[in-house]
N, C-alpha and C positions, 0 to 999 in steps of 0.2 A: 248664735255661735260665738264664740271666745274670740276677741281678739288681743293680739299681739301688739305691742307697741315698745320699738328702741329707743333710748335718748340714753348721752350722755358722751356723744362723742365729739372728736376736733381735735384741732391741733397740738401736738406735743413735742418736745424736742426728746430725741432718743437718751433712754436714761429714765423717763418720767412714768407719769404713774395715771392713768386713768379709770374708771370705775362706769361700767355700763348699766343699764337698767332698762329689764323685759316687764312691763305693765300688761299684766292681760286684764279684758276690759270684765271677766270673771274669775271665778272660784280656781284656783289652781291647784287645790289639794286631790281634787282626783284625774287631773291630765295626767301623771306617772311622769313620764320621764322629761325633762327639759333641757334643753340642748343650745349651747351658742355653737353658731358656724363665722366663716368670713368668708367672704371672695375680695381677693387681693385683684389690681388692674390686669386687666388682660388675662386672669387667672381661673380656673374653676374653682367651685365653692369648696372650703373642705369642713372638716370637720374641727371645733376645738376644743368644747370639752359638755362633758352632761351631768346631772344629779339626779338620783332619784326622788322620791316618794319621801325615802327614807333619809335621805342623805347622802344616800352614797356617792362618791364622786368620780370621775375619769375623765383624763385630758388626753389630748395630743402629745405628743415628742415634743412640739415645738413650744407647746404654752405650758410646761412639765416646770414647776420651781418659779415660777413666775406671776402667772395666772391662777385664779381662785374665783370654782363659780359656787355661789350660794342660793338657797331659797327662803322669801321669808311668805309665808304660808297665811298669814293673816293680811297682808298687803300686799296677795296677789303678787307676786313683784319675785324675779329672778335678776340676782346681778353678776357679773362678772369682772372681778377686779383685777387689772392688769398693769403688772410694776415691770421696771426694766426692759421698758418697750427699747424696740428697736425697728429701725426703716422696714426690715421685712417682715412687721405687723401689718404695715399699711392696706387697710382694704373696708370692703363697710362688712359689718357686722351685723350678723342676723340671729334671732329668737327662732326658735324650733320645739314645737310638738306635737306629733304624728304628723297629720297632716298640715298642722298650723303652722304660717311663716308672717314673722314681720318684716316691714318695709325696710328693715335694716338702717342701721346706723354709721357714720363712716368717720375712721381712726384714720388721720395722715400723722406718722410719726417723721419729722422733718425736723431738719437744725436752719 
């Protein structure tokens, strides 16, 4: 079975710029759709943004103009690059497909 793996997160002061990275430990070109979520403290998970197969992409409201998720299909490997963070990014971040989750990776955006 496929697995999932986050890095690339830590501390940032608001303003800054961070770049995530989903390792799955296979093939990713026929999982379909891949998803980052986050759960912020004390928060339920939500959603924030996905790409298909193809490319296609969708965010959240909140990671709209900011955020940018991509895939690169020969190294396995989805990222999420996140500019103009601000304190209510703060949460860890998770890899998502169907049913697959990683252990999440955690964004504290702090001055």
């Amino acid at each position: 079975q496929v697995q999932l793996v986050e890095s690339g997160g830590g501390l940032v002061q608001p303003g800054g710029s961070l770049t995530l990275s989903c390792a799955a430990s296979g093939s990713i070109v026929n999982l379909g759709f891949m998803k980052w979520f986050r759960q912020p403290p004390e928060k339920e998970r939500e959603f924030v943004a996905l790409i298909t197969a193809t490319g296609a992409t969708n965010y959240a409201d909140s990671a709209k103009g900011r955020f940018t998720i991509s895939r690169d299909n020969a190294k396995n490997t989805v990222y999420l690059q996140m500019n103009s963070l601000r304190p209510e990014d703060t949460a860890v971040y998770y890899c998502n497909t169907a049913t697959l989750w990683g252990k999440g990776t955690l964004v504290t955006v702090s001055s």
